[in-house]
C-alpha positions as CSV (number, residue, x, y, z in Angstrom):
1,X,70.2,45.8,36.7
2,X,72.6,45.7,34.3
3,X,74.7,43.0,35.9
4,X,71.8,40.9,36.8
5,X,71.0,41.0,33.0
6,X,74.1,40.0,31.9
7,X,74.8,37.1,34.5
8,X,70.9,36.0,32.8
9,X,72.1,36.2,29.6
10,X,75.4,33.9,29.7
11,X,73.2,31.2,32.0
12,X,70.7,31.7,28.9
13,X,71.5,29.0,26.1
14,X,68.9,29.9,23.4
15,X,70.7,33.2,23.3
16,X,74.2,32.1,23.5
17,X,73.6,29.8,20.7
18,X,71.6,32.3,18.6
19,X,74.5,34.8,19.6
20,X,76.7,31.9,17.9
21,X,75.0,31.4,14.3
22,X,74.3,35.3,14.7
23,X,77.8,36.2,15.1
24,X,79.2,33.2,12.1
25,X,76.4,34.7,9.5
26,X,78.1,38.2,10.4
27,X,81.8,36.7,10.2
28,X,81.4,35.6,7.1
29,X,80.2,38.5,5.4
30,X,83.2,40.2,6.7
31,X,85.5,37.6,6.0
32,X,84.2,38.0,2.4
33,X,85.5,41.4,1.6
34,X,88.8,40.3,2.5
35,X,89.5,36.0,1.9
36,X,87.8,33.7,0.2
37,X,89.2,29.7,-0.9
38,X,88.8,30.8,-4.5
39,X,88.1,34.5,-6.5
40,X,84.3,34.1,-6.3
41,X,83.3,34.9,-9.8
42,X,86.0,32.9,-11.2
43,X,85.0,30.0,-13.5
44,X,86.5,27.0,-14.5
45,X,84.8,25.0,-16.6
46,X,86.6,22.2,-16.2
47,X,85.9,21.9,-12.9
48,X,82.0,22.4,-13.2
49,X,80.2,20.2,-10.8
50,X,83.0,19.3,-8.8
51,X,82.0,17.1,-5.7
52,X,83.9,18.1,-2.4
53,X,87.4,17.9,-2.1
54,X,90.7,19.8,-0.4
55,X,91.2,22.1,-3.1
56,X,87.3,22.7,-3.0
57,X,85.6,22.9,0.1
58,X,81.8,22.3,-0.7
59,X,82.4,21.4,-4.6
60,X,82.0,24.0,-7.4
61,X,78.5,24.6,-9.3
62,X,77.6,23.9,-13.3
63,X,80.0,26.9,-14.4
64,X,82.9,26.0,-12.6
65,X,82.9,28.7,-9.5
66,X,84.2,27.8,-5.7
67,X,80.4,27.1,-3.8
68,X,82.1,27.9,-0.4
69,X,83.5,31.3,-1.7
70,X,79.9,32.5,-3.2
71,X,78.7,31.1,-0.2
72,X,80.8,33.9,1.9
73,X,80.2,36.3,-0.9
74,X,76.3,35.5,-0.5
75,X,76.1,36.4,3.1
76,X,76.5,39.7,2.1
77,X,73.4,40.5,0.3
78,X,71.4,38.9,3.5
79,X,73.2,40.8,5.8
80,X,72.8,44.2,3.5
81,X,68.9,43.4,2.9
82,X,68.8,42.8,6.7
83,X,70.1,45.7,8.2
84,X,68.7,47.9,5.5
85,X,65.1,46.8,5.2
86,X,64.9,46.4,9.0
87,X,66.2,49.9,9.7
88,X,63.5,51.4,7.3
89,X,60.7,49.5,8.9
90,X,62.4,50.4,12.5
91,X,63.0,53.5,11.8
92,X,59.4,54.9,10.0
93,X,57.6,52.2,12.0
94,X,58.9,53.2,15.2
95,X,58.0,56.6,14.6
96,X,54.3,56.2,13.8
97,X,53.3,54.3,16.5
98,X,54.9,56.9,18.9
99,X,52.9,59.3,17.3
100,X,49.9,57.7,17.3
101,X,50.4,56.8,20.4
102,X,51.1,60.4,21.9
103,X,48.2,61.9,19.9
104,X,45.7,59.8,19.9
105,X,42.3,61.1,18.2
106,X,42.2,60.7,14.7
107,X,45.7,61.0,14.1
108,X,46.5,57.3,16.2
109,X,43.0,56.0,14.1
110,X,44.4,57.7,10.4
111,X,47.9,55.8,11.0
112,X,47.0,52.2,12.2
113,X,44.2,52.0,9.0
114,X,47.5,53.1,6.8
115,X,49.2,50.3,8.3
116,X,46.3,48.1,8.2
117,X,46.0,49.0,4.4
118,X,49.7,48.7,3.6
119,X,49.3,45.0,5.2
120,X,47.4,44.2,2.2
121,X,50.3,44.1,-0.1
122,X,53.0,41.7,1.0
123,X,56.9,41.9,0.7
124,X,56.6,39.5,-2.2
125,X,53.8,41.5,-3.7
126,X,55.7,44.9,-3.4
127,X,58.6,43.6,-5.2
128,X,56.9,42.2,-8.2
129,X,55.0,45.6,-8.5
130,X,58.6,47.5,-7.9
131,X,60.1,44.9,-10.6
132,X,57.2,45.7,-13.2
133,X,57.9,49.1,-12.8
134,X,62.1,49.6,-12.2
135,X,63.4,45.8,-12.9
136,X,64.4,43.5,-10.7
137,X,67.6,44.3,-7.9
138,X,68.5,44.1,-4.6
139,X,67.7,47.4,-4.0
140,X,63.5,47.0,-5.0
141,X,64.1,43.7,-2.8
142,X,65.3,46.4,0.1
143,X,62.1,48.6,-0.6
144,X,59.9,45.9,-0.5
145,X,60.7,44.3,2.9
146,X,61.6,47.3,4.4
147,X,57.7,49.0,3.4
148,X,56.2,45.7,4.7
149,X,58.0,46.1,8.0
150,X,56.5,49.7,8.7
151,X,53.5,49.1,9.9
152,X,54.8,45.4,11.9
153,X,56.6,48.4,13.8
154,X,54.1,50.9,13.8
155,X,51.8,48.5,15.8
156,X,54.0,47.0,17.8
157,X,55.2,50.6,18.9
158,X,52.0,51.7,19.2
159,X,50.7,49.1,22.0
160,X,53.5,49.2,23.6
161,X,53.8,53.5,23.7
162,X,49.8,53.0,25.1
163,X,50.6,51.1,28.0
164,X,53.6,53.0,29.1
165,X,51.4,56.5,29.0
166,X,49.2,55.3,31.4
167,X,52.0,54.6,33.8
168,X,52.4,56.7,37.0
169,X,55.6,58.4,36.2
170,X,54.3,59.3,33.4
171,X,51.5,61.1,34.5
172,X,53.7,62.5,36.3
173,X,55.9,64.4,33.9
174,X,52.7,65.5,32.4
175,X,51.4,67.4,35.7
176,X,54.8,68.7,35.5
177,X,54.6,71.1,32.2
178,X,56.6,68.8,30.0
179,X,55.2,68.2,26.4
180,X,54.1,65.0,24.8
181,X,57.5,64.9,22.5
182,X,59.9,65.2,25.5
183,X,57.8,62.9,27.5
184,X,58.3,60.5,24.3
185,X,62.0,60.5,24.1
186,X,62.6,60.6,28.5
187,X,60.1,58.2,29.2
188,X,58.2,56.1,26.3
189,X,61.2,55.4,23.9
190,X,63.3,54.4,26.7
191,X,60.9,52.1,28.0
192,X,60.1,50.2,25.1
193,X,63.5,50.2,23.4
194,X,63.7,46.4,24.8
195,X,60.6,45.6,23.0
196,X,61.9,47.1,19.6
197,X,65.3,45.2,19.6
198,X,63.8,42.0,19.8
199,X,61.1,42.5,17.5
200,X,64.0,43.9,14.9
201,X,65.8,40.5,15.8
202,X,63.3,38.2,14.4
203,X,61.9,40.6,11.8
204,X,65.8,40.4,10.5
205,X,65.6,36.5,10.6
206,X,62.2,36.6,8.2
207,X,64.3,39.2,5.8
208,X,66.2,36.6,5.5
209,X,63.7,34.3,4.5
210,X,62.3,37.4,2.4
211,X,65.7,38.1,0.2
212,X,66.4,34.1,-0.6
213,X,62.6,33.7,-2.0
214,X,62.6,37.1,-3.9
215,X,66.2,36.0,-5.0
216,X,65.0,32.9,-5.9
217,X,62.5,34.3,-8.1
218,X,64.9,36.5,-9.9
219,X,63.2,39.5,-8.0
220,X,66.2,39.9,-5.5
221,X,69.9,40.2,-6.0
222,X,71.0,40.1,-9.4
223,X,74.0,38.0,-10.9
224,X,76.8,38.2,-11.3
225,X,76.4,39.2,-7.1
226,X,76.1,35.7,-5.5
227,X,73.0,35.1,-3.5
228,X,71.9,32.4,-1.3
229,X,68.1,32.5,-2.8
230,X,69.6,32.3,-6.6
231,X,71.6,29.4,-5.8
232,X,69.1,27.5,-4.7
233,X,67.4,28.5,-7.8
234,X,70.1,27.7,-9.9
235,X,70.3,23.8,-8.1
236,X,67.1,23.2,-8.8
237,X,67.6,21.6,-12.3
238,X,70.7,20.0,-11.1
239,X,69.1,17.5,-8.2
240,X,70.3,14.2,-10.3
241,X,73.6,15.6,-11.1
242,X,75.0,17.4,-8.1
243,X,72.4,17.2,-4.8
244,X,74.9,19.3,-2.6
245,X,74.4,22.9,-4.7
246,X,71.2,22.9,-3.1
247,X,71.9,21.1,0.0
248,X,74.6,24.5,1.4
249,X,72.3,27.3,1.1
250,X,69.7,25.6,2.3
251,X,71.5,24.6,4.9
252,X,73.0,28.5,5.4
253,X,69.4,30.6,4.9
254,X,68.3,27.5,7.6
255,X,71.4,28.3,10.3
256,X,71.2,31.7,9.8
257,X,67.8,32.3,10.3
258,X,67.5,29.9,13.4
259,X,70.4,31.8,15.0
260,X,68.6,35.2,14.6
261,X,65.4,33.7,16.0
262,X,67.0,31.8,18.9
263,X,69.0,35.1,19.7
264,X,65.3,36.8,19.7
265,X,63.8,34.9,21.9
266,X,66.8,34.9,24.2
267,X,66.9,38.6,24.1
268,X,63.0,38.8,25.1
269,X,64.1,36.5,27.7
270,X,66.5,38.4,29.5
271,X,64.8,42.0,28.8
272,X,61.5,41.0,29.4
273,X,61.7,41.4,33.3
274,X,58.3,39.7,33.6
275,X,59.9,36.7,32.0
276,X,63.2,37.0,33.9
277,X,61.0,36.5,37.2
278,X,59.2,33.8,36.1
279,X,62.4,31.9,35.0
């Protein structure tokens, strides 16, 4: 099975193409802590609004700083904001929706009207609520996506725990003597670990979306910490003057979030055996 999953996913191009962008958006974070063309919160003046050249990649922006090194630098905070917020709402999420899907009863009714309460208050609207109370930062930014994501996963856990309880096997184990929290981890969580990885894939590529507009509004990552969301921010009163601030993180937050939603659907593609048949 394994095999036959693999050989699908190199024949797949969505996914090796999302695996591409995926894998440069991840590169470049890394290559951050270690090169960059120019120190990244260096500024020069003289050099402010610099148009593209060998000694500067992409140009520099009004205070004089390399805009391919805050670039690299800037991949950073999507990449931390990613991983982070997703892994809260994976994480919490995922474990609701097992729960409510083991128990059922009030316990499975009490948890999806949480999560259709908590859908009430969007990331943006967490993190100006956060901001009024704590000030603005990367990490109320975190806290704010990653409580938005809960109950995405809680649901999507939820129906997909259901349908596996109903299955044979499972019924099975049940006649057996084993208990609804072994059955969970042996049987459910296995079964719908596929589901989960690509639903974290695409929920990544929207908190990345998520981090450049709070960023943008000064709700995100803070200077002097380069962000792709306050650059764009900071281009805005620039248009006449120097187009191409605004036109590279556009053009990043727009590459990186098409890799991590090609490699989604190429993922769902290949696990989904359903989809693998039909293809």
């Amino acid at each position: 099975m394994r095999g036959a999953a693999l050989r699908r996913a190199l024949r797949h191009r969505s996914l090796l193409l999302g695996a591409l962008l995926s894998g440069a958006l991840l590169l470049a974070a890394l290559l951050s802590y270690v090169w960059t063309p120019w120190p990244p919160y260096e500024m020069d003046m003289e050099a402010a609004l610099a148009p593209p050249s060998l000694q500067h990649w992409l140009g520099t922006d009004a205070y004089g700083r390399d805009v391919a090194s805050l670039l690299l630098v800037g991949a950073r905070a999507t990449i931390a904001v990613g991983i982070i917020a997703v892994g809260i709402g994976l994480g919490l999420g995922t474990l609701l929706g097992l729960v409510a899907a083991a128990r059922g009863g009030w316990v499975e009714e009490l948890i999806m009207r949480v999560a259709d309460f908590t859908f009430a208050f969007p990331a943006l609207l967490l993190a100006i609520m956060l901001t009024a109370v704590f000030g603005p930062g990367m990490v109320n930014a975190i806290i704010a996506i990653g409580i938005f994501y809960i109950p995405t996963f809680a649901r999507i856990t939820r129906a997909s725990a259901r349908a596996v309880w109903s299955r044979e096997y499972v019924l099975a184990a049940r006649a057996s003597g084993k208990g609804a929290t072994r059955i969970t981890l042996e049987h459910v969580l296995p079964n719908i670990a596929s589901v989960l990885i690509v639903q974290a894939t695409i929920q990544f590529a929207l908190a990345v979306l998520a981090e450049a507009a709070l960023s943008y509004l000064g709700l995100g990552t803070q200077p002097p910490q380069p962000s792709w969301g306050r650059m764009l921010a900071e281009a805005q009163t620039l248009m006449f003057q120097a187009p191409l601030l605004a036109v590279w993180p556009g053009l990043a937050i727009a590459l990186a979030v098409l890799g991590l939603n090609l490699l989604g659907d190429g993922l769902r593609d290949v696990l989904d055996p359903r989809l693998a048949r039909q293809r």
